[in-house]
BATOR-803016 format. One line per field, with one value per atom (N, C-alpha, C): residue in three letters; z, y, x; atom name; residue number from 1. Coordinates in Angstrom, 1 decimal. Atoms other than C-alpha are relative to their C-alpha. Layout:
N
rest: [ALA;...]
up: [Z;...]
north: [Y;...]
east: [X;...]
atom: [CA;...]
nr: [NUM;...]
// end
This chain:
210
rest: [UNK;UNK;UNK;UNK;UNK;UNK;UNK;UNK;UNK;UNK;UNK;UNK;UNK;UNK;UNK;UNK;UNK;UNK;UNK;UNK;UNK;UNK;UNK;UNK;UNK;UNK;UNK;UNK;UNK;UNK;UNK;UNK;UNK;UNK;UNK;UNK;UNK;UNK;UNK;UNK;UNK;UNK;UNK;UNK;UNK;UNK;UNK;UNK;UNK;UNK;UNK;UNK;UNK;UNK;UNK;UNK;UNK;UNK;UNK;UNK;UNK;UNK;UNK;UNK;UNK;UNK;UNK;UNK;UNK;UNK;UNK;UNK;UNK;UNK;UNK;UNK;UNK;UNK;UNK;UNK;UNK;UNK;UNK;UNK;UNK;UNK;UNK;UNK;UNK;UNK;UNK;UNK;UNK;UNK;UNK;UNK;UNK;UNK;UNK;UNK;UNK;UNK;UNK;UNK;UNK;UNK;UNK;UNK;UNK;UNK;UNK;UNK;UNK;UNK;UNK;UNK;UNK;UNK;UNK;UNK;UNK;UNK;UNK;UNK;UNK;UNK;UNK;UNK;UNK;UNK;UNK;UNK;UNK;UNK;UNK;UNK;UNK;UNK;UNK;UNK;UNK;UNK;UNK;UNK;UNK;UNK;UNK;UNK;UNK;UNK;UNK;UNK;UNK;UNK;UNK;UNK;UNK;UNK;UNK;UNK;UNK;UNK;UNK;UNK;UNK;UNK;UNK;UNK;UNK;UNK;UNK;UNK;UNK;UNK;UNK;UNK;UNK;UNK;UNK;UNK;UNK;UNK;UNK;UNK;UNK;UNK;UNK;UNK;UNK;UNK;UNK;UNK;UNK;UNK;UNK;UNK;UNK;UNK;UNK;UNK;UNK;UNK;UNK;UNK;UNK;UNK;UNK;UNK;UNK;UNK;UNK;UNK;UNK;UNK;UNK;UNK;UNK;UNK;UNK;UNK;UNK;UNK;UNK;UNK;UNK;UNK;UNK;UNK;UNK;UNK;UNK;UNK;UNK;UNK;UNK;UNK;UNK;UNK;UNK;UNK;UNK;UNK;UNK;UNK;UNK;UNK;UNK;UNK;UNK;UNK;UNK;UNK;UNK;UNK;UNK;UNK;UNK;UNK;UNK;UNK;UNK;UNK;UNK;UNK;UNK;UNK;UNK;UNK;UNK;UNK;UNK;UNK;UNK;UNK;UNK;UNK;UNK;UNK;UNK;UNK;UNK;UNK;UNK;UNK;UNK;UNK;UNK;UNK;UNK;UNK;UNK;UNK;UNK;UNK;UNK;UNK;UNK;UNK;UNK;UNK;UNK;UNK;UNK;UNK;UNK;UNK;UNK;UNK;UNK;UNK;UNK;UNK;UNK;UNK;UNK;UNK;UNK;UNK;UNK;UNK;UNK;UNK;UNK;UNK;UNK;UNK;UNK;UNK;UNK;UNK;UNK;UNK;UNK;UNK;UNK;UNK;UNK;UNK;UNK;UNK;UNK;UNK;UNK;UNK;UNK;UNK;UNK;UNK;UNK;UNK;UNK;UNK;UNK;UNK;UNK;UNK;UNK;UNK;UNK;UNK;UNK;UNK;UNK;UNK;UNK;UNK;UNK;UNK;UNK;UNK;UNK;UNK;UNK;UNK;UNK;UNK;UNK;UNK;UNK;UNK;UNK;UNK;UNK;UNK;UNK;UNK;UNK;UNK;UNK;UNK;UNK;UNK;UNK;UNK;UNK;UNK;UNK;UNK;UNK;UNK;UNK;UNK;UNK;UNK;UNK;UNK;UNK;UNK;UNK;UNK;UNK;UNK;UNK;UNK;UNK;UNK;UNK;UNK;UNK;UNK;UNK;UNK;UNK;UNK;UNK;UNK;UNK;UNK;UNK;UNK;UNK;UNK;UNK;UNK;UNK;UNK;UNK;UNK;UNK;UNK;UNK;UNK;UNK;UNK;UNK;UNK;UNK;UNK;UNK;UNK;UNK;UNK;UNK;UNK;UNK;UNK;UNK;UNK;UNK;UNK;UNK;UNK;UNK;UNK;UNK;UNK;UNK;UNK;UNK;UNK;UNK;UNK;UNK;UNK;UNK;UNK;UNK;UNK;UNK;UNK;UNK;UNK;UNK;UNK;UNK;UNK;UNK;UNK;UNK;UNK;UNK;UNK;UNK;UNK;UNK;UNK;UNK;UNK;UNK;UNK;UNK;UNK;UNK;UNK;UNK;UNK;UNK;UNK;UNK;UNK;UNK;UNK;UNK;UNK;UNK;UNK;UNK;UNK;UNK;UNK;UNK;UNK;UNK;UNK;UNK;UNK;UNK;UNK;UNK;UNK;UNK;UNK;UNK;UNK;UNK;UNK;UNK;UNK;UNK;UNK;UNK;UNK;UNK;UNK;UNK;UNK;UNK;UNK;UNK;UNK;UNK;UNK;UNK;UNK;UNK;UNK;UNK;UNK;UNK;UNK;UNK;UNK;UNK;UNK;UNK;UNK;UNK;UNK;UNK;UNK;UNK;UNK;UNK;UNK;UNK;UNK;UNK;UNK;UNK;UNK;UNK;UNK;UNK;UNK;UNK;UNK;UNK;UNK;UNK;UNK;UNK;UNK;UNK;UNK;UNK;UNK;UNK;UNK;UNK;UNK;UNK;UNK;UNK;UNK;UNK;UNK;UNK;UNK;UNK;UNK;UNK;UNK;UNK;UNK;UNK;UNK;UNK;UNK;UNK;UNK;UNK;UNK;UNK;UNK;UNK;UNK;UNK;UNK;UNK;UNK]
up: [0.7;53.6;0.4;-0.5;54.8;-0.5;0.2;53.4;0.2;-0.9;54.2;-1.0;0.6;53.5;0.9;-1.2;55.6;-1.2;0.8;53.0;0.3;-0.6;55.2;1.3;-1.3;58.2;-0.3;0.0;56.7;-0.6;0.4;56.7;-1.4;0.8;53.4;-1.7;1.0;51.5;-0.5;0.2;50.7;0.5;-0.4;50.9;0.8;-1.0;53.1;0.8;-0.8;55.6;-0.8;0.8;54.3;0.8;-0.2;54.7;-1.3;1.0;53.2;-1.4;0.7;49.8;-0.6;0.1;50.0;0.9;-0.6;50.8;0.3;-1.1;53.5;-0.3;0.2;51.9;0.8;-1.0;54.7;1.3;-1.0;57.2;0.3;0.3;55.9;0.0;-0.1;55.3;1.3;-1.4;58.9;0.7;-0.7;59.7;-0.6;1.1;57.3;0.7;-1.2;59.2;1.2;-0.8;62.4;-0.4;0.5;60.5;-0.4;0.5;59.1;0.9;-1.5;62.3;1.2;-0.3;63.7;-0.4;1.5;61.1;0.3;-0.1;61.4;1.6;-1.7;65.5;0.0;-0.2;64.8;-0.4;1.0;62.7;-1.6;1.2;59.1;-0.5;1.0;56.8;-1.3;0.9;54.2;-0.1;0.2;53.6;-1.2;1.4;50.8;0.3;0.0;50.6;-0.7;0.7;48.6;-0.3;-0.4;49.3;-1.4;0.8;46.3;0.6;-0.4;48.4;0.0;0.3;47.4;1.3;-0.8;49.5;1.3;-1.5;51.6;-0.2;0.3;50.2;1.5;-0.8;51.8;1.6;-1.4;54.9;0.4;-0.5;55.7;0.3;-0.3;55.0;1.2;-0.9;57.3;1.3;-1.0;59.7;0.7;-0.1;59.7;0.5;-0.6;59.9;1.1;-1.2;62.6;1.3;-1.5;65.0;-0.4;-0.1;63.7;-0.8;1.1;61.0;-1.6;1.2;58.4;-1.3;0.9;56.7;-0.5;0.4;56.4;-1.3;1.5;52.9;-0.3;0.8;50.9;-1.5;1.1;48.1;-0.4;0.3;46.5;-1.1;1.1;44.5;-1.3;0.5;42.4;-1.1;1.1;39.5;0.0;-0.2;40.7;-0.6;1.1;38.1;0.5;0.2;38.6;-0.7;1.5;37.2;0.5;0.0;37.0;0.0;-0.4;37.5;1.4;-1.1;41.0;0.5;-0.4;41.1;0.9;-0.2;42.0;1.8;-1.6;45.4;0.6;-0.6;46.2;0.5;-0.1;45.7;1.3;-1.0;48.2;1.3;-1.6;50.9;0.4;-0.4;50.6;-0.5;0.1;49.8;-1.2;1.3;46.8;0.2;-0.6;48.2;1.0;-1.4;51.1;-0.6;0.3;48.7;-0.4;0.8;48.2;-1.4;1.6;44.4;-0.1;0.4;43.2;0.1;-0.3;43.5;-1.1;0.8;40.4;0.0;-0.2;42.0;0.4;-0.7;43.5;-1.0;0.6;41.9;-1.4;1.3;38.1;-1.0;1.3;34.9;-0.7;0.7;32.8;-1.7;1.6;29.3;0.3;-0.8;31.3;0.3;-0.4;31.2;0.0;-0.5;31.8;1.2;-1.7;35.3;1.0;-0.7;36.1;0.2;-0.3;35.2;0.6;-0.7;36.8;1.7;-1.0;39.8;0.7;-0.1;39.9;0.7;0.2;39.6;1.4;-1.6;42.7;1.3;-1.1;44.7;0.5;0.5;43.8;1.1;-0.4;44.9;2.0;-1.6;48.6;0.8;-0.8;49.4;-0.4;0.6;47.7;-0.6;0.0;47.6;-1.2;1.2;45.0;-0.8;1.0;42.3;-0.3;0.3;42.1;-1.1;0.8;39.0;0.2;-0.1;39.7;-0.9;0.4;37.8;-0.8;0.7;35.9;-1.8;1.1;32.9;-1.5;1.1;30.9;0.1;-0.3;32.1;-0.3;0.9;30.3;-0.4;0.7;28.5;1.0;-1.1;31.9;0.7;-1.0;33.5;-0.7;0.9;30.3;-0.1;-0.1;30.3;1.6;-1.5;34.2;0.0;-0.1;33.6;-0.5;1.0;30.8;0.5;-0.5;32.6;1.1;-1.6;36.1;0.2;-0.5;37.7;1.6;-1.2;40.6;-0.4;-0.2;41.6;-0.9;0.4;39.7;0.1;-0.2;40.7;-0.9;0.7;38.7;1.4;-0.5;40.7;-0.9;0.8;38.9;0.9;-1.4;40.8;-0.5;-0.1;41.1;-1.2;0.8;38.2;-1.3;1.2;35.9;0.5;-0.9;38.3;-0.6;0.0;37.8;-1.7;1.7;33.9;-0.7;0.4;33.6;0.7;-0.9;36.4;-0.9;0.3;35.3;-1.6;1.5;31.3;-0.2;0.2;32.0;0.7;-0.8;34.3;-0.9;0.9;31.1;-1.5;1.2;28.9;-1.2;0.4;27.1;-0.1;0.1;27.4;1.1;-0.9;29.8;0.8;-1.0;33.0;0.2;-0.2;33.8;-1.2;0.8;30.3;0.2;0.1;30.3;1.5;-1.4;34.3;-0.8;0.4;33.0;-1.4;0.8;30.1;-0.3;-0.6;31.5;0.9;-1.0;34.5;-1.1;0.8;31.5;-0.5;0.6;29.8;1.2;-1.0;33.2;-0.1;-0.2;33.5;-1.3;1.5;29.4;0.2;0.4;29.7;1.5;-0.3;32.6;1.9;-1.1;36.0;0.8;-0.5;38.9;0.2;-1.1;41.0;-0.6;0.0;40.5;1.4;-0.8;43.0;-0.5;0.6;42.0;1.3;-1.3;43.6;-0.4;0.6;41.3;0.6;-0.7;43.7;0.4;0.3;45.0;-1.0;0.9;42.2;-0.8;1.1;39.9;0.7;-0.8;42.5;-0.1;0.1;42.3;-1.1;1.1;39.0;-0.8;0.5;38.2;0.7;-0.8;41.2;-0.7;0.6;39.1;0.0]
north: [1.2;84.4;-0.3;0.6;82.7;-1.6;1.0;80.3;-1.3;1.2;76.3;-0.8;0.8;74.8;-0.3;-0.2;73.7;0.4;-0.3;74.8;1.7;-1.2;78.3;-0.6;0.2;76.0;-1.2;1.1;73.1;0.2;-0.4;73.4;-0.4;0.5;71.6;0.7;-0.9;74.2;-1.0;0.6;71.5;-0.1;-0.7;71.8;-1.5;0.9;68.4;-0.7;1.0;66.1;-1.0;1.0;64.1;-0.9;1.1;60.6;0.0;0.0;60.9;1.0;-1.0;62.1;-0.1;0.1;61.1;0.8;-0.5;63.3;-0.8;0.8;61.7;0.6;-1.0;62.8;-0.4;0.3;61.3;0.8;-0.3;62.3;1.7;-1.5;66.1;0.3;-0.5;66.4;-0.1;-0.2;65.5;1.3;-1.0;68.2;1.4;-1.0;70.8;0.2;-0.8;70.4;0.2;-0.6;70.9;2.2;-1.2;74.0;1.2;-0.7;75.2;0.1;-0.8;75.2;0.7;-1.1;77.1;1.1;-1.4;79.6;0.7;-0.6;79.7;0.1;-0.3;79.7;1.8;-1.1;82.9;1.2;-0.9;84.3;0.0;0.3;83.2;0.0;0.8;83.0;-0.7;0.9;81.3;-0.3;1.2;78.6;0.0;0.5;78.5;-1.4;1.0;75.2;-0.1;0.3;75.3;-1.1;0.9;72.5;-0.9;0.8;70.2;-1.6;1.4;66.9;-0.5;0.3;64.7;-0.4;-0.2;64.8;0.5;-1.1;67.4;0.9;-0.5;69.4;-0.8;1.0;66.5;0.0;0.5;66.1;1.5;-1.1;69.9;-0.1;-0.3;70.2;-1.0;0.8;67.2;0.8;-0.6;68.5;1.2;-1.4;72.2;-0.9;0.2;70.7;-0.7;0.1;68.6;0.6;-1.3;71.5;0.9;-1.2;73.5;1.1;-0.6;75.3;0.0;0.4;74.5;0.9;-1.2;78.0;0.7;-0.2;78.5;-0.6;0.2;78.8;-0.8;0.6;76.7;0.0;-0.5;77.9;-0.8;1.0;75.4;0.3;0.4;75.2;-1.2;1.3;72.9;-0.2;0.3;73.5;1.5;-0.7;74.8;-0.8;0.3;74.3;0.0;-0.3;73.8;0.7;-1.7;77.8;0.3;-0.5;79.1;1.4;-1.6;82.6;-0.2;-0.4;81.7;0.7;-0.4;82.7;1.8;-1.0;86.0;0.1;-0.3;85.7;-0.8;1.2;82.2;1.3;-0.7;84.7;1.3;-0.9;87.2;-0.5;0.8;84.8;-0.5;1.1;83.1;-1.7;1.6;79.7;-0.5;0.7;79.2;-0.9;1.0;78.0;-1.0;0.7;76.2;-1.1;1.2;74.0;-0.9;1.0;70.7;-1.1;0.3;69.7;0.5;-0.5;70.4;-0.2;0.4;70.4;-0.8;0.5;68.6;-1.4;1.0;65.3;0.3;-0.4;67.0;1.3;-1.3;70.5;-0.6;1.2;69.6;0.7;-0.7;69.8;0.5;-1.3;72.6;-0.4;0.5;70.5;-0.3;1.0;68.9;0.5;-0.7;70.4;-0.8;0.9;67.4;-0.3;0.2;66.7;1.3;-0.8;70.0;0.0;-0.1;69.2;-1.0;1.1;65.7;0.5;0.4;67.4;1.2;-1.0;70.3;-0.4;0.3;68.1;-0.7;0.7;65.9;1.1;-1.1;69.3;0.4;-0.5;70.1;-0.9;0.9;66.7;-0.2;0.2;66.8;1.6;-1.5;70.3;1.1;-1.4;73.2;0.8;-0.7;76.4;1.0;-1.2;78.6;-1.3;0.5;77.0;1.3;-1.5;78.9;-1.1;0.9;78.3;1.1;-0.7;79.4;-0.7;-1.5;81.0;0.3;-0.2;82.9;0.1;-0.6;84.5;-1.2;0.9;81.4;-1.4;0.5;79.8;0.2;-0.5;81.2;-0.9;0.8;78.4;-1.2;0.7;76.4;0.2;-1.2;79.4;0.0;0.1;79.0;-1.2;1.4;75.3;-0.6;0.2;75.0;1.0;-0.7;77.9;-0.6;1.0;76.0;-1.2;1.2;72.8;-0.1;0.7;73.5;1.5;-0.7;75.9;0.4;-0.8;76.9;1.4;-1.1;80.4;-0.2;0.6;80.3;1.5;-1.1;82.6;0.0;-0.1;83.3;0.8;-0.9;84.3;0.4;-0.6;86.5;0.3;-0.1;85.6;1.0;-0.5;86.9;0.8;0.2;86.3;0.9;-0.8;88.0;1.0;-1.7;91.4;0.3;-0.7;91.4;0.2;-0.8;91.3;1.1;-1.4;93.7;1.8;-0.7;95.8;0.6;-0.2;95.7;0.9;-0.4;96.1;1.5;-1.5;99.4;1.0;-0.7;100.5;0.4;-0.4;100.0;0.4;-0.9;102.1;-1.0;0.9;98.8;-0.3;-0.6;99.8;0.6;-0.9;101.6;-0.9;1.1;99.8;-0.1;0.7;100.5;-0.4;0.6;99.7;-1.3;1.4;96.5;-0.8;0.6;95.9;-0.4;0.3;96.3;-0.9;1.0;94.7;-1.3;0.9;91.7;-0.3;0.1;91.9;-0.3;0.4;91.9;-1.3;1.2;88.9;-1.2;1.0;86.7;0.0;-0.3;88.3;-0.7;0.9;87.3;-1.6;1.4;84.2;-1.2;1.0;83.1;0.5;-0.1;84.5;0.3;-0.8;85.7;0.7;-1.0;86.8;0.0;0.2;87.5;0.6;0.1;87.4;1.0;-0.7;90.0;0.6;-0.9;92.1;1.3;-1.2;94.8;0.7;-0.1;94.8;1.3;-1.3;98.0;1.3;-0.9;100.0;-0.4;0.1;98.7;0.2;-0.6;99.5;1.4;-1.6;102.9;0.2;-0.4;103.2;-0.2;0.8;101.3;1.5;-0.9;103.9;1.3;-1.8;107.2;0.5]
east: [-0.4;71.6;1.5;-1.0;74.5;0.6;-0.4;77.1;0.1;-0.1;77.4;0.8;-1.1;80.7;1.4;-1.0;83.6;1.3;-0.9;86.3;0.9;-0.8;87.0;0.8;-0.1;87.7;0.9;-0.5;89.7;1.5;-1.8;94.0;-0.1;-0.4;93.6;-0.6;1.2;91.2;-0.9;1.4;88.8;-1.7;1.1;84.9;-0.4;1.0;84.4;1.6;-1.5;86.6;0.7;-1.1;89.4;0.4;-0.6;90.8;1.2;-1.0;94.2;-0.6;0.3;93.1;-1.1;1.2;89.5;-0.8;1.3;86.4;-1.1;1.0;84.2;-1.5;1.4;81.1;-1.1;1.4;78.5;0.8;-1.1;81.1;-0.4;-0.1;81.0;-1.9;1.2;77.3;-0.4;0.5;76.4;0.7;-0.2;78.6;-0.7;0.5;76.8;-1.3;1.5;73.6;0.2;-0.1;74.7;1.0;-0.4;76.5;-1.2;1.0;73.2;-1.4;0.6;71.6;0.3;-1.0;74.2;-0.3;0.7;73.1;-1.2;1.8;69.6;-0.4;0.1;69.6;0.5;-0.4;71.6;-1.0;0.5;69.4;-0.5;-0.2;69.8;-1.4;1.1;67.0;-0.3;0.5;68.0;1.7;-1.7;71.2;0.0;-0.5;73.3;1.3;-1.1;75.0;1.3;-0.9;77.8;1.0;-1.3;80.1;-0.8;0.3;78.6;0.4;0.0;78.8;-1.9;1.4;75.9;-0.9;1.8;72.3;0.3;0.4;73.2;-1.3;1.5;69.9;-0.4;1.3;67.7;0.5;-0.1;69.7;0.4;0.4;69.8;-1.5;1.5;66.0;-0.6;0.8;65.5;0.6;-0.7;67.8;-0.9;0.9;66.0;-1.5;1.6;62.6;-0.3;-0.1;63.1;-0.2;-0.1;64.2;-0.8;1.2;61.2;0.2;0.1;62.7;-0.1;0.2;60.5;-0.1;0.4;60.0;1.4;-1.3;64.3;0.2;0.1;64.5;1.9;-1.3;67.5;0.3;-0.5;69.4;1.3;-1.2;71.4;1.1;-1.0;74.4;0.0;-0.2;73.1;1.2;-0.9;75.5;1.4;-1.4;78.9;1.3;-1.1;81.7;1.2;-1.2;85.3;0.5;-0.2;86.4;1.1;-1.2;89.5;-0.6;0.4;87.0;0.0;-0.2;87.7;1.3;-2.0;91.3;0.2;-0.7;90.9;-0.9;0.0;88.8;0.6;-0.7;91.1;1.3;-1.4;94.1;-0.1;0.5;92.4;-0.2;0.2;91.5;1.5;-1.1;95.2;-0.4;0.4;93.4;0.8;-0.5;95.0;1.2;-1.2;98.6;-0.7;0.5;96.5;-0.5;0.9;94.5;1.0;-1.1;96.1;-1.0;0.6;95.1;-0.8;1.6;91.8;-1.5;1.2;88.1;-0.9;0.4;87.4;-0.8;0.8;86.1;-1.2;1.0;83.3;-0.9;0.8;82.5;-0.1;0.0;81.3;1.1;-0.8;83.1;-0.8;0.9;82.3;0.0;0.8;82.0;-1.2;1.2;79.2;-1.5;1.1;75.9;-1.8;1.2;73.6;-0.3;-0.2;74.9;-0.8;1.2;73.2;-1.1;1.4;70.1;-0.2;0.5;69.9;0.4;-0.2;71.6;-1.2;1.0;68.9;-1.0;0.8;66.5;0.0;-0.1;67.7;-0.4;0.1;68.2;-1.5;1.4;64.5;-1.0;0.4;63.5;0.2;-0.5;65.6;-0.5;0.9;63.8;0.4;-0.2;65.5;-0.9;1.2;63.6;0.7;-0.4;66.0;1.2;-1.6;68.8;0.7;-1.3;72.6;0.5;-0.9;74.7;0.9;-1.1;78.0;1.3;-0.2;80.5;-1.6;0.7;77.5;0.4;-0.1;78.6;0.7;-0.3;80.1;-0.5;0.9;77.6;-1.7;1.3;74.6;-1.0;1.1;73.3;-0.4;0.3;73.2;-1.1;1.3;71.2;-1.5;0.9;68.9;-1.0;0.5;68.5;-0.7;0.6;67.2;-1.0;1.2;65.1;-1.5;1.0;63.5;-0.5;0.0;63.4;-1.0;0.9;61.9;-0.5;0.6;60.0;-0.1;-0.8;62.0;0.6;-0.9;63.8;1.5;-1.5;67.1;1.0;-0.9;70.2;1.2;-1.3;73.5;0.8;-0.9;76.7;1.3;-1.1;78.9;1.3;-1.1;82.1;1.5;-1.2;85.5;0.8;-1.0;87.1;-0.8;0.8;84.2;-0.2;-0.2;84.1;1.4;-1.2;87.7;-0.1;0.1;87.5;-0.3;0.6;85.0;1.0;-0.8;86.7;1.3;-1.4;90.2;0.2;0.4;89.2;-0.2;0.1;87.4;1.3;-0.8;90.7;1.1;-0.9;92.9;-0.7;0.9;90.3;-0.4;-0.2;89.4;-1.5;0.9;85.8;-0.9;0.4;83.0;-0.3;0.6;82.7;-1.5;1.7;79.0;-0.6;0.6;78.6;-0.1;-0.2;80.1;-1.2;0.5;78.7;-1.2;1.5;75.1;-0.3;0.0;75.7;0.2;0.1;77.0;-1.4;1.4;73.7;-1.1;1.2;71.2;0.2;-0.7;72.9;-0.3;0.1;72.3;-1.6;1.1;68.6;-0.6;0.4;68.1;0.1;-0.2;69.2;-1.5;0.7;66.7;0.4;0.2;67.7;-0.9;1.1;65.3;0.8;-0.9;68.4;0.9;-1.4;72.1;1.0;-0.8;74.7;1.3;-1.2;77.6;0.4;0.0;80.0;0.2;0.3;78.8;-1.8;1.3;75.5;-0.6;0.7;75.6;0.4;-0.6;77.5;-1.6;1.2;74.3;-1.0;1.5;71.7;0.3;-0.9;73.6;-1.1;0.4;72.7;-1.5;1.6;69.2;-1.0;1.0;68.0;0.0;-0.6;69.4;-1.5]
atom: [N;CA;C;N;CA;C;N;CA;C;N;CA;C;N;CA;C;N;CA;C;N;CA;C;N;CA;C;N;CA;C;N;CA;C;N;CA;C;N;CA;C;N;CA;C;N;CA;C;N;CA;C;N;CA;C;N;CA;C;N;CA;C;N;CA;C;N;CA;C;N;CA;C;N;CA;C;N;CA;C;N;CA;C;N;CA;C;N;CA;C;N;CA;C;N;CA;C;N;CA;C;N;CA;C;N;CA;C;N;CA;C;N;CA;C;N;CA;C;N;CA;C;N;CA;C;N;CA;C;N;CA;C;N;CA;C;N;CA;C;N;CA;C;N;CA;C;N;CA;C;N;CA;C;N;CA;C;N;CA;C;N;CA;C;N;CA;C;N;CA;C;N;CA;C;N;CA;C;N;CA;C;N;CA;C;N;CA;C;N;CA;C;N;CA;C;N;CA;C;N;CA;C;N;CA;C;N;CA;C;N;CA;C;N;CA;C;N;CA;C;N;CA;C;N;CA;C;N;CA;C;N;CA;C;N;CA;C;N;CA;C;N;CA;C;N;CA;C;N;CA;C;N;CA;C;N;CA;C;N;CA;C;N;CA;C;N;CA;C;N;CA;C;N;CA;C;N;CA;C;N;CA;C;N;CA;C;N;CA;C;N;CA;C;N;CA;C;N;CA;C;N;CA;C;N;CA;C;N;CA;C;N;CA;C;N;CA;C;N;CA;C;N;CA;C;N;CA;C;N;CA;C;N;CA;C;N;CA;C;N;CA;C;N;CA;C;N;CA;C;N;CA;C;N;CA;C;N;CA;C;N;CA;C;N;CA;C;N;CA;C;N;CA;C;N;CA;C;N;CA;C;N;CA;C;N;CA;C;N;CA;C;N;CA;C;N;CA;C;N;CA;C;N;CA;C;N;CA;C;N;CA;C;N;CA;C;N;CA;C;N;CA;C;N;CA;C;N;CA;C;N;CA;C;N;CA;C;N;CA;C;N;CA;C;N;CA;C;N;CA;C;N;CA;C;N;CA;C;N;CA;C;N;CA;C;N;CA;C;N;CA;C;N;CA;C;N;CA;C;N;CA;C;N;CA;C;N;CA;C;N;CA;C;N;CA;C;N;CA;C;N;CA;C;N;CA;C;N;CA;C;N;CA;C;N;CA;C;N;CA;C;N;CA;C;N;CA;C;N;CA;C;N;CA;C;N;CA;C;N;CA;C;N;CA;C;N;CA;C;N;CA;C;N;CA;C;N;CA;C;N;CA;C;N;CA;C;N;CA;C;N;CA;C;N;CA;C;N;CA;C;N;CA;C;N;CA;C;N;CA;C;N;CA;C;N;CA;C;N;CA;C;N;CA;C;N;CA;C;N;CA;C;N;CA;C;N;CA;C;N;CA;C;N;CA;C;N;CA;C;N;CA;C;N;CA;C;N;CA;C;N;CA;C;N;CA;C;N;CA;C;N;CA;C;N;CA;C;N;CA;C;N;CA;C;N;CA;C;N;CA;C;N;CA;C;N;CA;C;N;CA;C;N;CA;C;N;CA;C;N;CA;C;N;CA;C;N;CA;C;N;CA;C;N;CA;C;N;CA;C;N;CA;C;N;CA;C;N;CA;C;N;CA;C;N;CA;C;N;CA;C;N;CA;C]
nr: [1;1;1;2;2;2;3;3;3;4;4;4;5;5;5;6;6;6;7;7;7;8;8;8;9;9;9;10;10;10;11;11;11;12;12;12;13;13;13;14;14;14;15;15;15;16;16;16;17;17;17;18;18;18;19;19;19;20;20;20;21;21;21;22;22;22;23;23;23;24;24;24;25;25;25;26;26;26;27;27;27;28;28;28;29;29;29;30;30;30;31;31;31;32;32;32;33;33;33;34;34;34;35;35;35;36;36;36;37;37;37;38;38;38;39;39;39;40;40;40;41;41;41;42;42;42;43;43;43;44;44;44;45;45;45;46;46;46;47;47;47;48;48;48;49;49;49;50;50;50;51;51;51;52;52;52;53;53;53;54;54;54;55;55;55;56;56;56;57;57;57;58;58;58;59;59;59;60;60;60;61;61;61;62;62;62;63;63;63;64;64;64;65;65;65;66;66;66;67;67;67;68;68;68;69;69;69;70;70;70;71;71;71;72;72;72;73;73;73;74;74;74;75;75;75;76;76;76;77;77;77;78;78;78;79;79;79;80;80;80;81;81;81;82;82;82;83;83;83;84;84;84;85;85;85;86;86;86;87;87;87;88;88;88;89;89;89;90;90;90;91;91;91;92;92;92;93;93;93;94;94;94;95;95;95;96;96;96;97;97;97;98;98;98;99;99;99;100;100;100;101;101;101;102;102;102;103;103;103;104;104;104;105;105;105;106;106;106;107;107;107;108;108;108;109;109;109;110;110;110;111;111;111;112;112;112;113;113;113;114;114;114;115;115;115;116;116;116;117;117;117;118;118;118;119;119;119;120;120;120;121;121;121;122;122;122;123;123;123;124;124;124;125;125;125;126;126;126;127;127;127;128;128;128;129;129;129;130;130;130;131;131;131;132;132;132;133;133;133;134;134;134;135;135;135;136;136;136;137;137;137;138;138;138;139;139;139;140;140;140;141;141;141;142;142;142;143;143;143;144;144;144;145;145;145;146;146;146;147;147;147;148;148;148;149;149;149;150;150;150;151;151;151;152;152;152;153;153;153;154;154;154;155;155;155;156;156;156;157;157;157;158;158;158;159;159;159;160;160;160;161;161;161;162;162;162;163;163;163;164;164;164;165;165;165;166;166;166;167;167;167;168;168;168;169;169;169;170;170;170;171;171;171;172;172;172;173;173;173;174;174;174;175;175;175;176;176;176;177;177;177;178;178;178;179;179;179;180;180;180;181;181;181;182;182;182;183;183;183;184;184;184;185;185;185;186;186;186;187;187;187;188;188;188;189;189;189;190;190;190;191;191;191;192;192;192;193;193;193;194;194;194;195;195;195;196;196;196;197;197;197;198;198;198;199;199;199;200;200;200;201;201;201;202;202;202;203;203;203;204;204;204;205;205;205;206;206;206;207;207;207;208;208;208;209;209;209;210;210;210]
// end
C-alpha cells in the first residue's frame, strides 16, 4: 500500500499545485494518476489517495484500468479532517514551518459529519475498493456512521497525535500503555472498523500473538 499525494514534494507543504494561493485541483489530480502508476508499475497493490482533491477516485481508477491495472485495489481518504492530531508527525517531517496557511479548504471540517457521507458515497461511486477516516479516535462516530451506511471495507487511522497521547500519558505514569493502546484499538473495531492503521501495529501484534 502506498501513499498518493504531492504534499511530500511541494516547497509549499500543500497536497496539490498552487496558483498564487489557489489549489489547481484538475491540474493536481492529473498529476496523482500518473503518480499512482508510478506506484503500481513498481509494485504497489493497493493506492491510498490522500490528497482530498475532488474526483481523483474516478480519475485514478480510469487511469489504472486503462493501462491494465484493473485488479489495483483503492483505498480512499474519503473523510480526512483538518486535526491538530497531526502536529506531531508534521513536527517530525519539518512540514510544519514549510506549510504556508492551512489545509482547511480542502481536507473537511471536523463539526461536519455529512460531507463524509456524501463524499464516501461519491468515492464508492468513482471506484473505491476500501474507505479511510482519518484522525480515528475522535472520530468514532464518523467510523460508525459509514459503517452503517454502506457496505464497503472501512479503515480508521490512528495518527500522530493519538500514539503520542497514549504514548506520552503511559511515560508519565498517567496510566498503562498497553492498556490504554488496546483500549483505544477496540474502540475503532466497536465502532465499525475492518482495519486500523496505527503506529502501535506491531507493539499490538506483539501482544494479540502472546
Amino acid at each position: 500500500c502506498t501513499d498518493v499525494a504531492l504534499d511530500p514534494y511541494t516547497s509549499h507543504g500543500h497536497d496539490g499545485v498552487m496558483e498564487g494561493e489557489t489549489i489547481l485541483n484538475d491540474e493536481t489530480v492529473e498529476i496523482l494518476v500518473n503518480q499512482s502508476l508510478n506506484q503500481v508499475r513498481a509494485g504497489c497493490d493497493v493506492i491510498a489517495p490522500s490528497d482530498m482533491m475532488d474526483g481523483r477516485v474516478g480519475a485514478i481508477r480510469g487511469g489504472l484500468d486503462a493501462q491494465g491495472f484493473e485488479n489495483t485495489i483503492i483505498m480512499a481518504y474519503s473523510a480526512k479532517y483538518a486535526s491538530a492530531f497531526y502536529g506531531p508527525f508534521r513536527d517530525a517531517i519539518g512540514s510544519e514551518g514549510r506549510l504556508k496557511g492551512d489545509k482547511r479548504t480542502y481536507q473537511m471540517d471536523y463539526a461536519n459529519i455529512n460531507e463524509a457521507l456524501r463524499e464516501a458515497a461519491q468515492d464508492i461511486r468513482e471506484g473505491a475498493d476500501i474507505l479511510m477516516v482519518k484522525p480515528g479516535m475522535p472520530y468514532l462516530d464518523v467510523v460508525r456512521a459509514l459503517s452503517e451506511n454502506f457496505n464497503t471495507p472501512l479503515t480508521a487511522y490512528q495518527v500522530s497525535g493519538e500514539y503520542a497521547m497514549i504514548a506520552l500519558g503511559a511515560e508519565a505514569g498517567m496510566w498503562n500503555r498497553h492498556g490504554a493502546m488496546m483500549e483505544s484499538l477496540t474502540g475503532f473495531k466497536r465502532a465499525g472498523c475492518d482495519a486500523i492503521l496505527t503506529y502501535f501495529a506491531l507493539e499490538a501484534a506483539r501482544l494479540l500473538n502472546r
